[in-house]
C-alpha positions as CSV (number, residue, x, y, z in Angstrom):
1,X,0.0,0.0,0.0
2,X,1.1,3.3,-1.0
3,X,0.0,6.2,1.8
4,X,0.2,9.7,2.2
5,X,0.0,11.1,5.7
6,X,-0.7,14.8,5.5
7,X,0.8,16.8,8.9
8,X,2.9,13.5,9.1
9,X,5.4,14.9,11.3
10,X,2.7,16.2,14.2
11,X,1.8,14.4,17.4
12,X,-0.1,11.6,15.9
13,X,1.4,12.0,12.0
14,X,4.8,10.8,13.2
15,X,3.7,7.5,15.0
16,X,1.3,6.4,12.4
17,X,3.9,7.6,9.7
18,X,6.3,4.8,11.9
19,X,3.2,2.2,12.1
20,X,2.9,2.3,8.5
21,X,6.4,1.8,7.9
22,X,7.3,-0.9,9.8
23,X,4.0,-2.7,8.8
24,X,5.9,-2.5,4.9
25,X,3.8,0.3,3.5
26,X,5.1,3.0,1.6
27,X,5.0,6.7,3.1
28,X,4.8,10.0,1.6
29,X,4.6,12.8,4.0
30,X,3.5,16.5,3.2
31,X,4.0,19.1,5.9
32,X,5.0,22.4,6.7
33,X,7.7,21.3,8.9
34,X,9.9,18.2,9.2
35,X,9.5,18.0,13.2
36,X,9.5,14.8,14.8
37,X,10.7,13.2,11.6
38,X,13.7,15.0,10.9
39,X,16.1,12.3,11.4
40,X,13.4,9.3,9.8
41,X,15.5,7.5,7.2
42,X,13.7,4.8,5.4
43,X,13.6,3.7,1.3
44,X,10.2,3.3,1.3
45,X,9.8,7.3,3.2
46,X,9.5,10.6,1.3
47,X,9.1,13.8,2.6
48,X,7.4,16.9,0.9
49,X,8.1,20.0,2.3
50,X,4.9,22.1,1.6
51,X,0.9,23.3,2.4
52,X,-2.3,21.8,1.5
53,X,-2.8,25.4,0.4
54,X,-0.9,24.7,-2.7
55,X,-3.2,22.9,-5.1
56,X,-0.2,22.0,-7.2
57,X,2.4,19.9,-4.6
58,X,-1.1,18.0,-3.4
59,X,-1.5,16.8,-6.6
60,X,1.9,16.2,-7.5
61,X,2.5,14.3,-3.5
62,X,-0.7,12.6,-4.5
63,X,-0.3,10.5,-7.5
64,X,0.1,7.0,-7.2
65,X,-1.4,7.2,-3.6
66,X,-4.1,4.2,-2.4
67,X,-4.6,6.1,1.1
68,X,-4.7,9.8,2.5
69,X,-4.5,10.7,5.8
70,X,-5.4,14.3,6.6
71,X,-4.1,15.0,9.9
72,X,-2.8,18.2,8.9
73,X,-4.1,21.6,11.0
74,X,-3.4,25.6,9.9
75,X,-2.8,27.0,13.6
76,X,-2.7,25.0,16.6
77,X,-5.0,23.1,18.6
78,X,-7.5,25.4,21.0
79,X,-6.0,28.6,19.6
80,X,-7.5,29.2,15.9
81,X,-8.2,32.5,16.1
82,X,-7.1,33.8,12.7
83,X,-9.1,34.1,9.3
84,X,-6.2,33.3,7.4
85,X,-5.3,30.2,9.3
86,X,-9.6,29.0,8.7
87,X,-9.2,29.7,5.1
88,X,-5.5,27.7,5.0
89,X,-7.6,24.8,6.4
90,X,-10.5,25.2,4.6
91,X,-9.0,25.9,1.4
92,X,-6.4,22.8,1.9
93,X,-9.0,20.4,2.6
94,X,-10.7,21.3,-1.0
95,X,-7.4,20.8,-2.4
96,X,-6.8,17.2,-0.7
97,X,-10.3,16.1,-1.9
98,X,-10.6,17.5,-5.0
99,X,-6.9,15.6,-5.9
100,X,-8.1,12.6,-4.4
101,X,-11.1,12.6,-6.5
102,X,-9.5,13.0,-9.8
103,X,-6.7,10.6,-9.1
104,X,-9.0,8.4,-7.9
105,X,-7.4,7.8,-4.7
106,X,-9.1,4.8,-2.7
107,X,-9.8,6.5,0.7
108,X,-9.1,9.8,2.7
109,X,-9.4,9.7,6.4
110,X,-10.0,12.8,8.2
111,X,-9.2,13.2,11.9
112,X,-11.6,16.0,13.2
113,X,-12.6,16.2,17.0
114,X,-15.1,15.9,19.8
115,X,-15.2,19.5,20.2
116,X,-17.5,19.8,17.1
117,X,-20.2,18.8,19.6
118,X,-19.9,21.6,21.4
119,X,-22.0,22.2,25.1
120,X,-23.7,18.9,25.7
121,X,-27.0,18.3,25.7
122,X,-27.1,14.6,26.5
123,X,-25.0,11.9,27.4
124,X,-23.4,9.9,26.9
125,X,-22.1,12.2,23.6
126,X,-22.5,9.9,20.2
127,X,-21.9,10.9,16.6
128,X,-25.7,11.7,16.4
129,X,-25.2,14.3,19.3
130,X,-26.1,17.9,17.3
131,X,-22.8,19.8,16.4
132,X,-23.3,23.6,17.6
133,X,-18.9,24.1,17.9
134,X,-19.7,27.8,18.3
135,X,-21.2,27.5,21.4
136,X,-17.9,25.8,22.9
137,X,-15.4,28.7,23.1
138,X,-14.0,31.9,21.1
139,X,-12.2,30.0,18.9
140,X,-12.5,28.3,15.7
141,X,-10.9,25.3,16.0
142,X,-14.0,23.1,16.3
143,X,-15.6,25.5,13.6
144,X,-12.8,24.6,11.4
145,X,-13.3,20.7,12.3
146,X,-17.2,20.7,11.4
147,X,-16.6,22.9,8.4
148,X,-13.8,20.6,7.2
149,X,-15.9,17.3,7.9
150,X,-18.7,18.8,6.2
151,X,-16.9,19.4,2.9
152,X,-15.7,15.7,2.9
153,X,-19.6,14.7,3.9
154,X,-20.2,16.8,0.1
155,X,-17.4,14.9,-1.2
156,X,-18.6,11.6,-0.3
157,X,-22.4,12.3,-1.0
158,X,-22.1,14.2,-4.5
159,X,-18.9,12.8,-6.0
160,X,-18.3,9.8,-4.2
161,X,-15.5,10.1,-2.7
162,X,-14.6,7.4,-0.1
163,X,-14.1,9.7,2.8
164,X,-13.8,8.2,7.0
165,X,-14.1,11.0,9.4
166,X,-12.7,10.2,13.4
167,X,-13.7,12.5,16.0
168,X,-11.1,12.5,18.3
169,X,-10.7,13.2,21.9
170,X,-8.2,14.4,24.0
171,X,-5.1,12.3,23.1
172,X,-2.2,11.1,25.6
173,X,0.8,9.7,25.0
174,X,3.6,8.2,27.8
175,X,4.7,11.8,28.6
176,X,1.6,13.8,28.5
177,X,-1.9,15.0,28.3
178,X,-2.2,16.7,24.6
179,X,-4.0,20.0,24.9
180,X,-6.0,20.1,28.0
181,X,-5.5,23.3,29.4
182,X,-8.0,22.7,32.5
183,X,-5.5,19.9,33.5
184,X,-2.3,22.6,32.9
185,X,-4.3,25.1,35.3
186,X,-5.5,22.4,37.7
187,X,-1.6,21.5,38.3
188,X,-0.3,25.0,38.5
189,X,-2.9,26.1,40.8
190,X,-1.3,22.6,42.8
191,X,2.0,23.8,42.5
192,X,1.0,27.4,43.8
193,X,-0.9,26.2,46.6
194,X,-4.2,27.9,45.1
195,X,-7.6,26.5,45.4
196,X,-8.9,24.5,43.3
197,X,-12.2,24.7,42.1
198,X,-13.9,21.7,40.1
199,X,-17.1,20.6,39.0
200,X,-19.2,18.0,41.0
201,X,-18.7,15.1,38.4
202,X,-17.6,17.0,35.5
203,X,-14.8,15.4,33.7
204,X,-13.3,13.5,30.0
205,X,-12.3,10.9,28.8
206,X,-8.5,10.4,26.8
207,X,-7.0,8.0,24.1
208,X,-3.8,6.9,24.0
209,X,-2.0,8.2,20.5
210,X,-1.6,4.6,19.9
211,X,-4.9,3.7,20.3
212,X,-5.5,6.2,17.9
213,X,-3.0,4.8,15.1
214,X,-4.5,1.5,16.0
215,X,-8.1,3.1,14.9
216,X,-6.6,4.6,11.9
217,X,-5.5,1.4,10.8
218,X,-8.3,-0.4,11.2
219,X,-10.1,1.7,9.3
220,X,-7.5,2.0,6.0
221,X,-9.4,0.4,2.8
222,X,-12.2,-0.7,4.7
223,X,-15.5,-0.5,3.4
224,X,-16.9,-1.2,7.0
225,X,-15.8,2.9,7.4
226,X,-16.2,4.6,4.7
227,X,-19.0,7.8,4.3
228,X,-18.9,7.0,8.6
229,X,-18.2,9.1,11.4
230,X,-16.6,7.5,14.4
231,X,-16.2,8.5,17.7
232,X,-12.4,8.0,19.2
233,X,-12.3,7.5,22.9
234,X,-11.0,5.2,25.5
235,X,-14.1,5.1,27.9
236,X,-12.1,3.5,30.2
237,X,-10.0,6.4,31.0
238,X,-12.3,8.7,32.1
239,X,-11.6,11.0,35.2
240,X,-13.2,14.0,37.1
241,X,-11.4,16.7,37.6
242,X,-11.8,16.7,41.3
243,X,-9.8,13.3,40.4
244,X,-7.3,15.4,38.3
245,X,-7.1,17.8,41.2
246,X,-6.9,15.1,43.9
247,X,-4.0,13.3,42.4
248,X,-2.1,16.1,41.2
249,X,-1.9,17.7,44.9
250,X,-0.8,14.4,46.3
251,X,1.7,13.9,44.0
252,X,3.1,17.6,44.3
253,X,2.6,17.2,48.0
254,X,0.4,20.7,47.6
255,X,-1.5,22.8,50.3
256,X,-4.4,23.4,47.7
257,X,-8.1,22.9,49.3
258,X,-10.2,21.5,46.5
259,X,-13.7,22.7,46.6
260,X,-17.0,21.1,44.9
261,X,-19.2,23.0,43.0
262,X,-22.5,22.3,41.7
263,X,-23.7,23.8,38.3
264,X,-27.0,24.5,36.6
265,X,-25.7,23.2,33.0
266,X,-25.5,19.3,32.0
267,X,-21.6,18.7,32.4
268,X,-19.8,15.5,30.9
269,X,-20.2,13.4,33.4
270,X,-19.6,10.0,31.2
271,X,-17.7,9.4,28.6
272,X,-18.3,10.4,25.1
273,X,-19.6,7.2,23.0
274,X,-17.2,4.9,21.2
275,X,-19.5,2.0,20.8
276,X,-19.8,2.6,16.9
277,X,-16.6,1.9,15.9
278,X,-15.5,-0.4,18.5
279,X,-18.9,-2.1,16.8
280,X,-18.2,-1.6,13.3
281,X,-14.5,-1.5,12.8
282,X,-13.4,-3.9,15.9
283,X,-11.7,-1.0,17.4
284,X,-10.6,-2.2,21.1
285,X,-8.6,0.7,23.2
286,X,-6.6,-0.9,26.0
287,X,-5.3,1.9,28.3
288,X,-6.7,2.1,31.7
289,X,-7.7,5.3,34.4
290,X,-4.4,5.0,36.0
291,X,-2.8,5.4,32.4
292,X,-4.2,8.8,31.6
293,X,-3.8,10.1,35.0
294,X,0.1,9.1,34.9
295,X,1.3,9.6,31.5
């Protein structure tokens, strides 16, 4: 199999770039920067130094491809405040589809996110849960997401492109938490010996990066996934903050007090839904409570 992992040298771009390689696939990567891939050497690795902006390198990167990946993201996570960075993403999706399409390119999987859901209004979240990003935050990085997975939904529905969208959650790997900054203030509050105020039973749940590659797999030249929207999350990993809180002032050996509140607004209080595509694509996380609180 011939792949193309687009943002292949980001968090989760560099492992699955590695998974697909030592599985014997060939790898093309196009991104911005070489990052965690700077010292990859491998005959059956290419790197493309570029954006999804330009129409002409996606085709060019593209041809002979069986599999896209488009992990790739204009800005950074939580902090998409720009117009220019929207219409990058935007813009570069278009470009990665409209490629696919014509060189007939056997499946693009998108990885968008959970935040698309935006405040919940039941639980536990599943992919029929409406998508209202805006109401999340001042920032368009879920907008960007929905936008994104709604021009693939086109794709799919009026051209037929075979298009897999994951949702994913917040993702952990053995050294950290990736982009949760209510776990960043929780432990410098901890270190500060602030109070700490949480949520009664408000919390999330995580997913290892590897779990994620593992679901990425699993869903490459499929049939099972494609034109589906999958939920990726560990439900087994899910903590309260007040847990967050609890074990971060133990471990720091903090003075913080930790106080309860209660709220008037349906907080996530279980885990967002993963049932489809542990269902449908076999998809079986394996990391545990005690993994995501010590990464």
């Amino acid at each position: 199999m011939k792949a193309l992992v687009v943002g292949g040298s980001g968090f989760i771009g560099h492992r699955l770039v590695r998974r697909l390689l030592s599985d014997g696939h060939n790898v093309k990567v196009l991104d911005v920067k070489y990052g965690r891939l700077r010292r990859l050497v491998s005959p059956n690795f290419e790197f493309f130094l570029g954006s999804i902006a330009d129409q002409q390198i996606v085709r060019r990167v593209m041809k002979g491809v069986d599999v896209v990946y488009h992990l790739a993201l204009a800005g950074s996570v939580g902090s998409i405040k720009s117009p220019d960075d929207f219409d990058i993403n935007i813009r570069g999706t278009w470009n990665l589809l409209a490629s696919a399409k014509s060189l007939k390119v056997r499946q693009l999987i998108f990885t968008s996110s959970t935040a698309v859901y935006g405040v919940c209004q039941y639980l536990p979240v599943d992919e029929e849960h409406p998508c209202n990003p805006e109401e999340s935050r001042l920032d368009l990085y879920p907008l960007v997401k929905l936008t994104t997975e709604k021009i693939c939904r086109m794709f799919y529905l009026h051209a037929g492109a075979p298009v897999t969208v994951f949702r994913l959650t917040y993702v952990f790997c053995d050294e950290s938490i990736y982009n949760v900054p209510w776990v960043d203030r929780i432990i410098e509050k901890a270190k500060n010996n602030e109070t700490i105020e949480v949520v009664e039973g408000e919390g999330f749940a995580s997913v290892h990066v590897d779990e994620v590659v593992d679901a990425l797999m699993l869903a490459t030249l499929n049939e099972k996934g494609v034109g589906q929207v999958f939920n990726v999350v560990n439900p087994e990993t899910f903590v309260t903050y007040y847990e967050i809180a609890r074990h971060h002032t133990q471990r720091l050996n903090s003075k913080s007090q930790i106080d309860i509140v209660k709220s008037s607004r349906l907080v996530q209080s279980t885990p967002t839904s993963s049932e489809k595509i542990q269902k449908i694509l076999g998809w079986k996380p394996w990391k545990s409570k005690e993994d995501a609180l010590n990464p």
